[in-house]
C-alpha positions as CSV (number, residue, x, y, z in Angstrom):
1,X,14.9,-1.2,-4.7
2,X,13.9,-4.8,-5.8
3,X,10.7,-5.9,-4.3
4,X,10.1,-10.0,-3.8
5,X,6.0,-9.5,-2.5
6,X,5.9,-11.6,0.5
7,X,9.6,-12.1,1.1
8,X,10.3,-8.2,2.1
9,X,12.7,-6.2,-0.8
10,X,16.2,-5.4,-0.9
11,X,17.6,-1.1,-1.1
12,X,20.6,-0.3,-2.3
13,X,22.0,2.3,-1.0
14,X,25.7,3.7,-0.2
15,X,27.4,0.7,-1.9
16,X,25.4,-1.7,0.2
17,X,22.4,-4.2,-0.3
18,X,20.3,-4.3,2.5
19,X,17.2,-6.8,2.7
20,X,14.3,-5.5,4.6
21,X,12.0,-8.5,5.5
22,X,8.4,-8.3,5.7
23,X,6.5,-10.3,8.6
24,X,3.8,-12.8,7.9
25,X,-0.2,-11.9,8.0
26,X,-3.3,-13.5,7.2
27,X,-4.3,-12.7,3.6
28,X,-7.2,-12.0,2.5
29,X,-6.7,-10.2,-1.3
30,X,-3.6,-9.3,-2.1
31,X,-4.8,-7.4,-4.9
32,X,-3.4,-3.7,-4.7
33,X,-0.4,-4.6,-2.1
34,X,2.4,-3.5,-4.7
35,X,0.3,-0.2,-5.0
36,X,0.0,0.3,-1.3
37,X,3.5,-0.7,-0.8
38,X,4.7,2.1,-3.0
39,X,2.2,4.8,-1.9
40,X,3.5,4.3,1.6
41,X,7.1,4.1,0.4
42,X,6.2,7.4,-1.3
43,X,4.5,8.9,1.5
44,X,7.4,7.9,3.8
45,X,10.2,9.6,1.5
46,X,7.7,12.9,1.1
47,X,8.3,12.9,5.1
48,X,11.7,12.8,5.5
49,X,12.0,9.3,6.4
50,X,15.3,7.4,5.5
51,X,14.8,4.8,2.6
52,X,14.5,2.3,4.9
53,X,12.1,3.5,7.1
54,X,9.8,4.2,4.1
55,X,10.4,1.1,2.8
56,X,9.0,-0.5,6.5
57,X,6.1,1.7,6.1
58,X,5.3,0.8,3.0
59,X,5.5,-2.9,4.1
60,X,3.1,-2.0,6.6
61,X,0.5,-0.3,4.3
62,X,0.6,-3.3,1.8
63,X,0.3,-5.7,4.7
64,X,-3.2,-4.0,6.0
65,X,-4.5,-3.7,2.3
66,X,-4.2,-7.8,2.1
67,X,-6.1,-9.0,5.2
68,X,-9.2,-7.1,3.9
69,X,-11.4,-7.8,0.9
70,X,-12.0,-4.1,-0.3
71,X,-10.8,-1.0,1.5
72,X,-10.0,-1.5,5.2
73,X,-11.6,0.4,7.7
74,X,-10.9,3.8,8.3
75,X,-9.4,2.9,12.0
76,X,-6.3,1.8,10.0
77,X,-5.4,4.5,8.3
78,X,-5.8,7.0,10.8
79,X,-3.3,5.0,12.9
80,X,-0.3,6.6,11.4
81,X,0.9,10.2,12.1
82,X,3.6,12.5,10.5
């Protein structure tokens, strides 16, 4: 996996590069949005999601951590269930 922060990453898997966009949001801070991004690529593997599911979630996660300044509220992390 290569990521390219607000242009999505690209996977590599069976043979095959596959880009996986990200979509635009308001940002805040992007301080932390790699971490995010791989805690909720992480956290999307540990579930049994394919790698580029986890890879969509992870793009989620870093794009909530951006628009806020801090943590974000707890609303958005309870959004999400396994």
């Amino acid at each position: 996996m290569g990521t390219c922060g607000s242009r999505g990453c690209y996977i590599y898997e069976q043979d095959c590069y596959t880009h996986v966009p990200t979509y635009p949001v308001y940002c805040v801070d992007d301080t932390g949005a790699g971490n995010c991004f791989l805690a909720g690529f992480a956290t999307g593997l540990y579930n049994n999601l394919s790698v580029k599911e986890s890879v969509q979630f992870g793009n989620k996660c870093a794009r909530i951590s951006i628009q806020f300044l801090g943590i974000p509220p707890k609303e958005y992390f309870t959004m999400y269930k396994f």
